[in-house]
Structure formats: structure tokens, C-alpha cells
N, CA, C and O of each residue as an XYZ file, in Angstrom:
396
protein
N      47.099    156.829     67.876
C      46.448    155.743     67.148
C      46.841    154.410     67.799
O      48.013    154.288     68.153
N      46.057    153.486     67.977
C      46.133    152.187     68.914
C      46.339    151.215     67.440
O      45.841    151.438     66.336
N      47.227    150.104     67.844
C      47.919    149.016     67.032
C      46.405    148.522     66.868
O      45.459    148.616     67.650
N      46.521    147.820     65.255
C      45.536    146.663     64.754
C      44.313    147.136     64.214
O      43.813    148.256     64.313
N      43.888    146.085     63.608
C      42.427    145.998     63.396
C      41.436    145.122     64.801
O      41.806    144.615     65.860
N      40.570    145.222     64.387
C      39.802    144.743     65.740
C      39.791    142.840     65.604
O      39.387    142.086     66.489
N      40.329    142.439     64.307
C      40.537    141.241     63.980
C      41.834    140.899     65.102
O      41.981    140.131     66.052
N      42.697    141.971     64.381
C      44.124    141.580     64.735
C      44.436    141.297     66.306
O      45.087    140.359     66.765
N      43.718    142.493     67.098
C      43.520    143.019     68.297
C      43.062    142.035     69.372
O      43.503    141.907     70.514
N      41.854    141.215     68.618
C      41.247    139.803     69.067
C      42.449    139.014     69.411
O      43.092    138.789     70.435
N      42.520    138.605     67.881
C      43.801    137.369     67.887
C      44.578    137.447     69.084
O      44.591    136.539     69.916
N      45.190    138.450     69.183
C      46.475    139.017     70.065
C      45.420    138.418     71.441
O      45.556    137.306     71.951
N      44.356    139.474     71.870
C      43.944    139.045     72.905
C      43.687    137.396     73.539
O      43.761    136.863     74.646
N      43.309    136.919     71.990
C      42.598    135.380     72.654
C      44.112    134.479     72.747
O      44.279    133.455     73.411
N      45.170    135.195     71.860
C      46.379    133.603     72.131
C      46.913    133.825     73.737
O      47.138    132.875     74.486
N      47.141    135.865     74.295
C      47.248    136.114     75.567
C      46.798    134.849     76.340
O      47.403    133.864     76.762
N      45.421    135.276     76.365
C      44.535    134.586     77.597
C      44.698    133.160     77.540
O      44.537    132.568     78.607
N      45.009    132.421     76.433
C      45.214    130.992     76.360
C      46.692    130.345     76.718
O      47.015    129.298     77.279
N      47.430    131.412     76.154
C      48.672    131.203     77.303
C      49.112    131.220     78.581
O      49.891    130.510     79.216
N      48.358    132.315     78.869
C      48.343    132.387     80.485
C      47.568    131.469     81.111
O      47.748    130.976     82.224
N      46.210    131.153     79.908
C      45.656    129.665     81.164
C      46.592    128.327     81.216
O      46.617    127.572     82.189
N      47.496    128.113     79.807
C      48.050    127.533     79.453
C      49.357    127.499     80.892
O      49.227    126.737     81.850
N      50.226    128.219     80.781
C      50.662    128.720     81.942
C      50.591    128.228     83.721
O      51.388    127.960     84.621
N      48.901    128.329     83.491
C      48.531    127.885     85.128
C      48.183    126.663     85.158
O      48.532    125.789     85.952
N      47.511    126.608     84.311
C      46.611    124.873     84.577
C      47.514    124.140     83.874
O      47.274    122.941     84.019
N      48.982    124.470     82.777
C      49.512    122.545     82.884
C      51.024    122.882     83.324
O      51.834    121.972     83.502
N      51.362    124.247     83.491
C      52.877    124.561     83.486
C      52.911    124.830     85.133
O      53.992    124.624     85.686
N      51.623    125.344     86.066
C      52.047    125.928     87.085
C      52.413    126.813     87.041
O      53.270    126.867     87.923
N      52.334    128.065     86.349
C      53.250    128.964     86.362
C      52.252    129.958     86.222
O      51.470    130.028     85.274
N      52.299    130.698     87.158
C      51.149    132.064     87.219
C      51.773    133.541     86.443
O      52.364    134.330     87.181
N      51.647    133.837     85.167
C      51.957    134.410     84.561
C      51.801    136.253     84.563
O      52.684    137.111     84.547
N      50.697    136.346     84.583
C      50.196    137.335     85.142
C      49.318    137.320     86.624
O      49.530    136.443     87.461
N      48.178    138.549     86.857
C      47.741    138.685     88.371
C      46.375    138.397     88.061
O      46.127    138.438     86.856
N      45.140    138.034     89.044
C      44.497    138.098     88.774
C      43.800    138.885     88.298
O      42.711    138.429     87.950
N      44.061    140.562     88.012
C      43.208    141.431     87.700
C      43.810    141.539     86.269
O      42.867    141.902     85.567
N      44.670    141.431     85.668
C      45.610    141.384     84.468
C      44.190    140.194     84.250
O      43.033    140.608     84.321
N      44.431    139.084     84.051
C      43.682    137.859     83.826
C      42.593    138.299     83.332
O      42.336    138.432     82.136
N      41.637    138.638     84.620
C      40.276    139.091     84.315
C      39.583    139.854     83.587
O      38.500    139.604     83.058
N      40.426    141.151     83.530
C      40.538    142.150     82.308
C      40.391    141.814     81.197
O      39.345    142.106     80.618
N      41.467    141.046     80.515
C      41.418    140.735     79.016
C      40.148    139.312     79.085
O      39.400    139.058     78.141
N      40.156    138.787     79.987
C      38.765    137.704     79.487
C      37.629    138.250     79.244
O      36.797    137.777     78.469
N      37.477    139.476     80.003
C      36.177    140.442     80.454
C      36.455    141.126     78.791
O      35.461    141.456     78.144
N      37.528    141.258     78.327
C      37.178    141.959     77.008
C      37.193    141.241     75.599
O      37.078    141.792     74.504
N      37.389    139.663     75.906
C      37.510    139.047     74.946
C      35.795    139.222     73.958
O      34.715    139.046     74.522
N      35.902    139.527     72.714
C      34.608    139.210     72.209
C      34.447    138.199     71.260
O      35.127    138.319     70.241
N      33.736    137.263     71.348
C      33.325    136.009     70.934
C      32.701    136.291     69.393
O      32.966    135.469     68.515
N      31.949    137.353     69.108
C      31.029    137.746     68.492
C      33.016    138.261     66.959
O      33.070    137.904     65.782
N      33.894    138.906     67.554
C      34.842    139.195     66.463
C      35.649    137.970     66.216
O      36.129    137.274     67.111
N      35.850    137.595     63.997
C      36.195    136.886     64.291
C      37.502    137.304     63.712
O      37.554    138.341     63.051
N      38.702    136.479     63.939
C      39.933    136.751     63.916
C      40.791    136.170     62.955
O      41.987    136.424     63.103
N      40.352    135.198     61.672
C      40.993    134.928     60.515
C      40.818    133.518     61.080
O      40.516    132.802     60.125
N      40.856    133.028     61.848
C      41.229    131.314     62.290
C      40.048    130.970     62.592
O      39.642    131.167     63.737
N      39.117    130.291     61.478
C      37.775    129.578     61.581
C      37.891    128.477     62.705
O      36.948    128.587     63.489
N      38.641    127.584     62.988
C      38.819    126.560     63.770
C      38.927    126.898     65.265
O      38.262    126.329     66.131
N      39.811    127.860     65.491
C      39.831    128.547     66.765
C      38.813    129.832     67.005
O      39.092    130.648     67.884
N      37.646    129.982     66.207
C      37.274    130.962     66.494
C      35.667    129.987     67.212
O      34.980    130.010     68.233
N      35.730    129.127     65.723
C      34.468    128.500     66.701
C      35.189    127.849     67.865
O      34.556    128.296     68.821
N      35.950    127.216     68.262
C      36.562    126.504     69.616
C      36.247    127.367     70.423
O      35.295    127.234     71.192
N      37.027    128.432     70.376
C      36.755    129.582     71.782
C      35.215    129.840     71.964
O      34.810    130.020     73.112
N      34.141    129.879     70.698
C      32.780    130.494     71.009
C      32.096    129.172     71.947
O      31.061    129.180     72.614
N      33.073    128.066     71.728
C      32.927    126.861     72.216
C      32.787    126.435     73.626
O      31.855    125.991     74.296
N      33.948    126.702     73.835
C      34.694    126.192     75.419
C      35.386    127.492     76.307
O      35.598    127.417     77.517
N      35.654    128.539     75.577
C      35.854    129.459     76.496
C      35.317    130.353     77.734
O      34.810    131.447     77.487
N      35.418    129.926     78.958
C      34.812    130.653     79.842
C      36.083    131.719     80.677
O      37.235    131.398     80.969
N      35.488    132.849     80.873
C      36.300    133.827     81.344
C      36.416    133.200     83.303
O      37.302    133.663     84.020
N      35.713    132.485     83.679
C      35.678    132.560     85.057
C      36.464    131.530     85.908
O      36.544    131.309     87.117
N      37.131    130.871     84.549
C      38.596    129.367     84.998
C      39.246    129.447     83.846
O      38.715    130.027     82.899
N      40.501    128.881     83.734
C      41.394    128.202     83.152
C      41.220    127.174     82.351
O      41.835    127.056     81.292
N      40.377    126.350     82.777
C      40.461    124.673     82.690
C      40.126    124.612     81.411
O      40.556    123.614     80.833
N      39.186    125.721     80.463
C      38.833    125.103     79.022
C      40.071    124.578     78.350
O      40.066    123.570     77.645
N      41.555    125.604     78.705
C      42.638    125.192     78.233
C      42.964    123.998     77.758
O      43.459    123.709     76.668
N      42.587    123.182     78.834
C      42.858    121.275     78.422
C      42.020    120.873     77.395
O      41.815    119.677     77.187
N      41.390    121.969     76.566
C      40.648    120.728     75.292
C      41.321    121.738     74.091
O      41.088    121.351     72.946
N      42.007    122.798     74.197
C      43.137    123.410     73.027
C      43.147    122.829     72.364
O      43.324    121.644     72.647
N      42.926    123.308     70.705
C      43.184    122.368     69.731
C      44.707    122.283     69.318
O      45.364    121.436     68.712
N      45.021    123.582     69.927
C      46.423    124.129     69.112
C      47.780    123.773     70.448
O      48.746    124.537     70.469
N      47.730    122.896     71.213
C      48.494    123.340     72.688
C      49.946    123.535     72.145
O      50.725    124.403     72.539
N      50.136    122.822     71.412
C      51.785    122.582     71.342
C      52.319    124.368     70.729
O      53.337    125.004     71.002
N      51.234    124.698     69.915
C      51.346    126.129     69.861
C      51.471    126.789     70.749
O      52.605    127.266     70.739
N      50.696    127.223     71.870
C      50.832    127.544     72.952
C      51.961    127.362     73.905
O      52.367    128.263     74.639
N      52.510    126.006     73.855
C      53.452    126.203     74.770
C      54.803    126.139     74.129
O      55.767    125.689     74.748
N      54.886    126.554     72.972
C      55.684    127.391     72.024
C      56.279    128.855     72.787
O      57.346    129.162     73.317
N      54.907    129.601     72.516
C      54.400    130.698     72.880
C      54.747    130.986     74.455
O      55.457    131.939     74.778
N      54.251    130.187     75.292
C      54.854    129.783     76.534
C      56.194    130.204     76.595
O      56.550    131.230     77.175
N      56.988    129.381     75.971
C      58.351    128.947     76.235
C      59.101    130.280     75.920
O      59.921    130.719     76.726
N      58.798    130.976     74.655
C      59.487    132.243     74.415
C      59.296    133.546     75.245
O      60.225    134.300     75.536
N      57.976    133.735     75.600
C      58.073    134.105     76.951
C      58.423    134.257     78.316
O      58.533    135.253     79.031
N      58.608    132.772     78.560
C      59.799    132.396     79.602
C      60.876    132.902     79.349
O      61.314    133.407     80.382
N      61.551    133.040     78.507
C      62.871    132.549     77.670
C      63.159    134.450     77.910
O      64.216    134.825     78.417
N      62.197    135.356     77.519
C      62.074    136.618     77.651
C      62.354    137.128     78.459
O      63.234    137.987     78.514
N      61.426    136.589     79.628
C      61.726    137.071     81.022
C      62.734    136.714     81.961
O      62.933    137.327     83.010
N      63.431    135.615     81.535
C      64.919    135.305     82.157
C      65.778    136.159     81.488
O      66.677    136.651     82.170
N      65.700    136.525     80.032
C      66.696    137.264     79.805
C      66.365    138.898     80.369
O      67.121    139.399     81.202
N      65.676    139.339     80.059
C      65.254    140.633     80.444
C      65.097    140.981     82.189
O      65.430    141.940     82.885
N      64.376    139.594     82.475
C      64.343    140.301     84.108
C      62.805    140.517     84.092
O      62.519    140.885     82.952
N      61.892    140.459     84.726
C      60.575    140.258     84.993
C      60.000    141.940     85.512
O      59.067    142.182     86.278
N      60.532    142.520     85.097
C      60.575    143.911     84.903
C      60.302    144.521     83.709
O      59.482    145.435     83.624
N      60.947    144.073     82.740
C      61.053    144.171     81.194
C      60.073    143.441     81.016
O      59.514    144.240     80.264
N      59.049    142.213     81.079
C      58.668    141.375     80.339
C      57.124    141.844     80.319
O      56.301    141.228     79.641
């Protein structure tokens, strides 16, 4: 049995992909590969929505799977690089193996 509802599953997917653009376009920091990247944008669906009216229309908004750059109009960034940071914080402790 696979984790979530297809709500939950979203969510998870769309904060991913916004971190990792988050990540490249203001941190520099290439988080994952490009085929990691492409994957989850290629499966993001616009059409499920995920409990967060504000971010759900934003993403049906400005999200394009084929750059980064929508990142810079985030409503939520400071969230994100929250999210960011504990991740970092992960992979120094663990080792980029673990993360």
C-alpha cells in the first residue's frame, strides 16, 4: 500500500518541486538531478487540489514544469526556505547518502 491520499501525495509533491526550485534559483544549490526534477514536475497535477486554496490556485497560476524561475513570485518563500534549511541541516548530518 503506497503513503497518502492523492490530496496528501500532491501537497508532498508540489512543496518537493518548490524547494528544489527554491534551492536553484535563489540558494544556488542544486538539490536534486535533472531527471529527479523532471519526473515529479511531469507528475505534478494541477487539476488535484491539496487543502491550500491559495497555493493551489498560485501553482495552476505560475507553475511551469520546464524552469525554476516561477519560484520568485512564491507566496509562501520564507516557508520554503524553512524547508530548505532542514534539509540542508539533514544532509550534513546524515551524509548525502542518507538524505
Amino acid at each position: 500500500m503506497s503513503w497518502g491520499t492523492p490530496e496528501e501525495v500532491e501537497r508532498r509533491r508540489r512543496i518537493l518541486v518548490a524547494v528544489w526550485a527554491y534551492a536553484y534559483e535563489v540558494m544556488n544549490d542544486q538539490l536534486v538531478g535533472d531527471d529527479v526534477w523532471q519526473a515529479e514536475c511531469d507528475a505534478i497535477n494541477l487539476d488535484q487540489e491539496t487543502g491550500h486554496d491559495l497555493l493551489d490556485f498560485w501553482f495552476s497560476e505560475n507553475f511551469d514544469p520546464s524552469t525554476g524561475s516561477w519560484v520568485n513570485s512564491h507566496p509562501e518563500k520564507d516557508g520554503l526556505h524553512r524547508v530548505y534549511m532542514r534539509m540542508k541541516n539533514r544532509e550534513q548530518s546524515r551524509g548525502p547518502e542518507e538524505f
